[in-house]
Each structure stands twice: as structure tokens, then as C-alpha cells.
C-alpha positions in Angstrom: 72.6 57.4 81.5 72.7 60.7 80.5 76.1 62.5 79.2 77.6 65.1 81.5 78.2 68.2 79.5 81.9 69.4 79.1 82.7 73.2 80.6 85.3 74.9 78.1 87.1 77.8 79.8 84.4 80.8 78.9 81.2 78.6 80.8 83.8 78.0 83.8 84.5 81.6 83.9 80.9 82.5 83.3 80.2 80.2 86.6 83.2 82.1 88.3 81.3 85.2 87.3 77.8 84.6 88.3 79.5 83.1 91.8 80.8 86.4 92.8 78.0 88.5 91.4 75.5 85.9 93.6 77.8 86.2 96.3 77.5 89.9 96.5 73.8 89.8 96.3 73.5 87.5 99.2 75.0 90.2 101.3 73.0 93.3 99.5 76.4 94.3 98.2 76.6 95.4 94.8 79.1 93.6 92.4 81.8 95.9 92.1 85.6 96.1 90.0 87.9 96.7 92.3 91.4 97.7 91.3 93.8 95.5 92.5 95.2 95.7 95.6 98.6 96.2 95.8 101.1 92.9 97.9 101.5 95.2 100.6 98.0 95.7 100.9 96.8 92.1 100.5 99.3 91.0 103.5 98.4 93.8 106.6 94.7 92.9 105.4 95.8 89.3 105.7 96.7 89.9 109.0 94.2 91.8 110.4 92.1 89.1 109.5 93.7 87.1 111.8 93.8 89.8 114.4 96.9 91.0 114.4 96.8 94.7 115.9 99.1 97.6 113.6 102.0 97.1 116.4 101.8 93.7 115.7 101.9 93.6 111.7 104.7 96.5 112.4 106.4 94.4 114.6 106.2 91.3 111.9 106.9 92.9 108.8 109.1 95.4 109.9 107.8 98.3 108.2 106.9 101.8 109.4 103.5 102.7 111.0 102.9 105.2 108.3 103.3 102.3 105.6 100.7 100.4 107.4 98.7 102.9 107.6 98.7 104.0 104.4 98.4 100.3 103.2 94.9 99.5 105.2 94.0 103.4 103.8 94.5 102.3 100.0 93.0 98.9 100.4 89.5 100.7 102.2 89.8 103.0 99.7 89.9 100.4 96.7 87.6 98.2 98.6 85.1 101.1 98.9 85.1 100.2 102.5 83.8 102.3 105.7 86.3 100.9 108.2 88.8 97.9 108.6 86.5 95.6 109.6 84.6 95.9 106.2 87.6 96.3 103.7 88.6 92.8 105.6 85.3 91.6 105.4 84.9 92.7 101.7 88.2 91.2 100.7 87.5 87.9 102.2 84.2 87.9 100.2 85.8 88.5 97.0 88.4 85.5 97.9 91.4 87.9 98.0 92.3 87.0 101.4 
């Protein structure tokens, strides 16, 4: 029987790697570095994502419309996304959401 080979910490991150790189391909999206989105950022997407509207992420996190705002702005922004829908669709891709 043959041996299974051992994966030190650089092949599994290599794997991790080419995953996200054949990820993007599959969807004719370049692989990108995106600078990290900030908490804030990471949560209204999070929510969107699970349809929440902006009156109702402002109504659950308690913050003002402007914040919101300016949180879906930075994360299109960093995402290098058109619209909402993509910056959500982008970050779940990438696993950040």
C-alpha cells in the first residue's frame, strides 16, 4: 500500500493558494489582494447577504445610515465591486463572509 505523503504548512498553504486563484478563474475573475475589510464592513456585508435591507442592518446594529453607508461604500471599494450584489458576491467567494 502506498504511503500517503505528509503536507507541512507551506504545501497546505500552497493548496489554499491555488484554491482561491482556481476559484477566481472559474468565475473569469482575476485573483486579486484585497485589503482587508474593516469588522464593520465584514458584518452589513454579512447581512446583506442574508437580505437584510439598510433599515434593517440600521435597525439591528444601531448605527447611523451614513455609517452603513459608508461601510457597503469601502467594502465595494476594496472589493473592486460594481454594486452590492457583487461586493457580497465577491466576498463570499473569497470565504470572508
Amino acid at each position: 500500500m502506498p504511503e500517503t505523503p505528509v503536507m507541512n504548512e507551506d504545501d497546505r498553504e500552497k493548496g489554499a493558494r491555488n484554491a482561491r486563484e482556481e476559484n477566481c478563474e472559474a468565475i473569469d475573475m482575476p485573483a486579486m489582494i484585497v485589503p482587508p475589510l474593516s469588522p464593520l464592513e465584514l458584518r452589513c456585508l454579512g447581512l446583506a447577504a442574508y437580505g437584510r435591507t439598510i433599515d434593517d442592518i440600521i435597525l439591528e446594529t444601531d448605527l447611523p445610515c451614513q455609517r452603513v453607508r459608508d461601510a457597503f461604500a469601502g467594502a465595494m471599494r476594496k472589493l473592486q465591486a460594481a454594486n452590492l450584489a457583487e461586493a457580497i458576491f465577491r466576498a463570499a467567494r473569497m470565504r470572508l463572509i
